[in-house]
C-alpha positions as a printed Julia matrix, in Angstrom:
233×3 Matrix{Float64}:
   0.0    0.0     0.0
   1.65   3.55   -1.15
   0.21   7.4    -0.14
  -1.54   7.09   -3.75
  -3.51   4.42   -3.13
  -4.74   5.99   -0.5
  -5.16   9.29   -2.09
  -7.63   7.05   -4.2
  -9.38   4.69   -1.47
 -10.48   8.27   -0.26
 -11.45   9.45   -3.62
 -13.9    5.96   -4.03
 -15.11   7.37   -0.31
 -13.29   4.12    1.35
 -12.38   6.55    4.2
 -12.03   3.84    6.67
  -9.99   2.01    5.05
  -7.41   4.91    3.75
  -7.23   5.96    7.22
  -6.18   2.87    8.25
  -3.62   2.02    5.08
  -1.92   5.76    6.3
  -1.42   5.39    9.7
   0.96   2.38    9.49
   2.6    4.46    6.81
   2.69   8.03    8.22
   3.93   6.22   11.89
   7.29   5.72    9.3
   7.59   8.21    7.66
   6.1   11.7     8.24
   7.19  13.45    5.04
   5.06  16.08    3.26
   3.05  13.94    1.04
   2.47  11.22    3.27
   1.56  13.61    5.83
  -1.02  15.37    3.44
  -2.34  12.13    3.34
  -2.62  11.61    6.69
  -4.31  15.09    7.84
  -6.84  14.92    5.1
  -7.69  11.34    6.12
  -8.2   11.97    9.74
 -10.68  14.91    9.06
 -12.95  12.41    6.95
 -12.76   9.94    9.8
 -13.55  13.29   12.0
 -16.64  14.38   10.45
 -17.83  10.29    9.96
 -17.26   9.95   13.67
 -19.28  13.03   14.65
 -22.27  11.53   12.15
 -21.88   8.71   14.51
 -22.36  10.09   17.52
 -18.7    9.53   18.71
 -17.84  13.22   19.55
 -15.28  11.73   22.2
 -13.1   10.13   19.36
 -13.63  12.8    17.01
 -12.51  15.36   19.94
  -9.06  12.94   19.93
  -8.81  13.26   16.07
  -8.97  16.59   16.22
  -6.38  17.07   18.79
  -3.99  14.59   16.83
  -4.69  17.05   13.98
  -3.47  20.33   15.93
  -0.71  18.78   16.75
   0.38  17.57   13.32
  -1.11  20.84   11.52
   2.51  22.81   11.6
   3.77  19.97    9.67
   1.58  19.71    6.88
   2.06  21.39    3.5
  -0.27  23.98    2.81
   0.81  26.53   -0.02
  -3.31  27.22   -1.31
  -4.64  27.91    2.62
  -6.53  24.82    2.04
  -5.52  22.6     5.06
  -5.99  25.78    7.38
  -9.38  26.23    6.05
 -10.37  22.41    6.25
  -8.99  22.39    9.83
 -11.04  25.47   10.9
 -14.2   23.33    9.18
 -13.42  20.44   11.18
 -13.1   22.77   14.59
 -16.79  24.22   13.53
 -18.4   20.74   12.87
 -16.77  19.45   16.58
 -18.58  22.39   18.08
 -21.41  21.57   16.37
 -21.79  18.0    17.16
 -20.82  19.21   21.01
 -23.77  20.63   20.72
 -25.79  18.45   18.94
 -24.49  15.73   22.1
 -26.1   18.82   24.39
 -29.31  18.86   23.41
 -30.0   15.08   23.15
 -28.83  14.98   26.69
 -30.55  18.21   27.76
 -32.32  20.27   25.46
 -36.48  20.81   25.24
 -37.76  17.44   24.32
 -39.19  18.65   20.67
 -35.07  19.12   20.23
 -33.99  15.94   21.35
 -36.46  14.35   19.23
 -35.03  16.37   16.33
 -31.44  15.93   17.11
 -31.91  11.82   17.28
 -34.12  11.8    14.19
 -31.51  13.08   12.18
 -28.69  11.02   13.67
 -30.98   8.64   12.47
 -31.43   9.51    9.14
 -27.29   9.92    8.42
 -27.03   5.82    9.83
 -29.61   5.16    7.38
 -28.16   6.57    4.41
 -24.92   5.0     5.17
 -26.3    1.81    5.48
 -27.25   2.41    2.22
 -24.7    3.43    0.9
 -24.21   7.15    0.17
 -21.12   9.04    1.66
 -22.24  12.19    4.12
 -20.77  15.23    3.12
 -22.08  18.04    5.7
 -24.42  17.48    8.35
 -26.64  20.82    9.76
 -25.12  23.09    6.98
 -25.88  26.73    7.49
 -26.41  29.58    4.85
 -27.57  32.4     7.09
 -30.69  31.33    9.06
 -31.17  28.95    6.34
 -30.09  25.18    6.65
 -29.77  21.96    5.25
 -30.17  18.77    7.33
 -28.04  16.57    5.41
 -25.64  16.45    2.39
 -24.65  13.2     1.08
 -23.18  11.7    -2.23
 -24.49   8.38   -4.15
 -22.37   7.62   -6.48
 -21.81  11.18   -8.77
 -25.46  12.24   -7.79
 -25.32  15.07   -4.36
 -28.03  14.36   -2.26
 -29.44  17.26   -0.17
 -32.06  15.74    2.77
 -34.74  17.59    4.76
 -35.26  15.14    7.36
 -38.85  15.61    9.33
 -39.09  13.84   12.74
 -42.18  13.26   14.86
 -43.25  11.12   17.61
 -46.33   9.83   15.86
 -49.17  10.32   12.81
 -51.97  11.71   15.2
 -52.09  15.06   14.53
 -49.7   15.48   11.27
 -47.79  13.77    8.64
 -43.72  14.53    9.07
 -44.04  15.25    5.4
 -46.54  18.21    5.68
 -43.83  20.13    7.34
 -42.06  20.63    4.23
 -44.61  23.45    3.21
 -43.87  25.84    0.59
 -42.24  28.57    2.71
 -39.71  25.73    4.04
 -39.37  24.72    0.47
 -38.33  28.28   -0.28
 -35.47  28.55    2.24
 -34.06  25.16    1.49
 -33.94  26.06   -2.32
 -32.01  29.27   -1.32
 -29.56  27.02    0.59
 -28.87  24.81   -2.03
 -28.35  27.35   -4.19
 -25.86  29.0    -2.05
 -24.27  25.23   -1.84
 -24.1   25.01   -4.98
 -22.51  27.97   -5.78
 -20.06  28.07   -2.82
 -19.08  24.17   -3.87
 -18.53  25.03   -7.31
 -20.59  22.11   -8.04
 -21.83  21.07  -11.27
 -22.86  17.39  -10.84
 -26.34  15.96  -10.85
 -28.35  16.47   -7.62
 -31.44  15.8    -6.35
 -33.33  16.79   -2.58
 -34.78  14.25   -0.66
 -36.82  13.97    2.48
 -36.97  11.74    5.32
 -39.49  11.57    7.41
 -39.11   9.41   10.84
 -41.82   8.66   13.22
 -40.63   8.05   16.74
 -38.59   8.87   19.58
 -35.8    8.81   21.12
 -35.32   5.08   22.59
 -37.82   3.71   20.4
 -36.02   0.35   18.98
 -38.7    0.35   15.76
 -38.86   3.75   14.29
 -40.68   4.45   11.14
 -38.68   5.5     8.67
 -39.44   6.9     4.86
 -36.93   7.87    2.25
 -38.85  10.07   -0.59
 -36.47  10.27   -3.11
 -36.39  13.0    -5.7
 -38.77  15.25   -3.89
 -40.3   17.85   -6.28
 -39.91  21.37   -5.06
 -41.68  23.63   -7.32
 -38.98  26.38   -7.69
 -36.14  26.46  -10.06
 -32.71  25.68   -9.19
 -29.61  26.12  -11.38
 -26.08  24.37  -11.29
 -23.83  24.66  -14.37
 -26.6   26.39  -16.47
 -28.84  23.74  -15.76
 -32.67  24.21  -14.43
 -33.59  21.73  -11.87
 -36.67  22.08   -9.59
């Protein structure tokens, strides 16, 4: 096993095992490339940890990452500004660990449903890409990848059907601030790949060992949104 092919089990989104094909090789040798390899290995185990709930590992990634950071090439800024990412998503999923633990019930419910959701689309395969990403006071639940298609997820929890279907809360003025977010995604990503917006809706709670859970693929939002001077929407 060389650095490249671990540069490329990381670009199939085999981040588990690249990061552990570098270790053995970056405990040898801790040259630039192979440390490249290392740091940008470690943050995708970072943010895969944090989608798992396991802020306490992440917190020692990110720590291991600190200290190797001076010795990291970094002539574009781009380490520096994937390290400061990976500082923001740890707060974050400090957070997230706060209210599950102690937030307003609604919150905690919210907070585990989407936990939930990320598992789910592992399982099935796609590859998370942001989790609770913010443009202004608008946000986006979930970002994943299937294959070359991005994936942007609105996931709607509730405890049960009674009074309302987790769907219905995707109402046109929601619709409107999550196309304005993926727009600004878009934009800020450079993207120009196909994409699509999801929902999930889970019905349950916290503790509940059978939660309900529906993947809507493809959900139709009835504005337009652009990427690469395509219309989609």
């Amino acid at each position: 096993m060389t650095v490249k092919d671990v540069f490329e089990l990381r670009k199939q989104g085999r981040i588990e095992e690249a990061y552990n094909a570098i270790r053995p090789l970056y405990a040898i040798d801790k040259g630039p490339y192979t440390s490249l390899a290392m740091f940008w290995t470690a943050t995708d185990i970072l943010k895969k940890r944090l989608d798992e709930g396991q802020t306490d590992e992440a917190e020692k990634i990110f720590a291991a990452l600190e200290r190797m950071l001076p010795n990291v090439p970094d002539k574009e800024g781009w380490v520096a500004k994937a390290f400061e990412k990976c500082q923001e998503l740890l707060s974050r999923g400090e957070t997230r660990d706060r209210l599950q633990e102690e937030g307003p019930e609604h919150l905690q419910t919210g907070v585990w449903g989407e936990g939930l959701a990320a598992a789910y689309l592992r399982e099935k395969g796609y590859v998370i890409l942001e989790r609770d990403w913010h443009s202004g006071h608008r946000d986006i639940d979930i970002i994943a990848q299937q294959n070359d298609t991005i994936v942007f997820v609105e996931v709607k929890t509730r405890k049960s059907r009674d009074f309302v279907d987790p769907v219905t809360a995707v109402d046109r003025q929601k619709q409107f601030n999550l196309l304005k977010a993926i727009n600004n995604y878009i934009q800020y990503k450079h993207i120009n790949a196909p994409f699509r917006f999801d929902v999930i809706t889970i019905v349950g709670k916290p503790g509940n060992s059978n939660p309900e859970i529906q993947h809507i693929e493809d959900f139709q939002l009835p504005l337009p949104c652009y990427s690469g001077g395509r219309r989609w929407g």
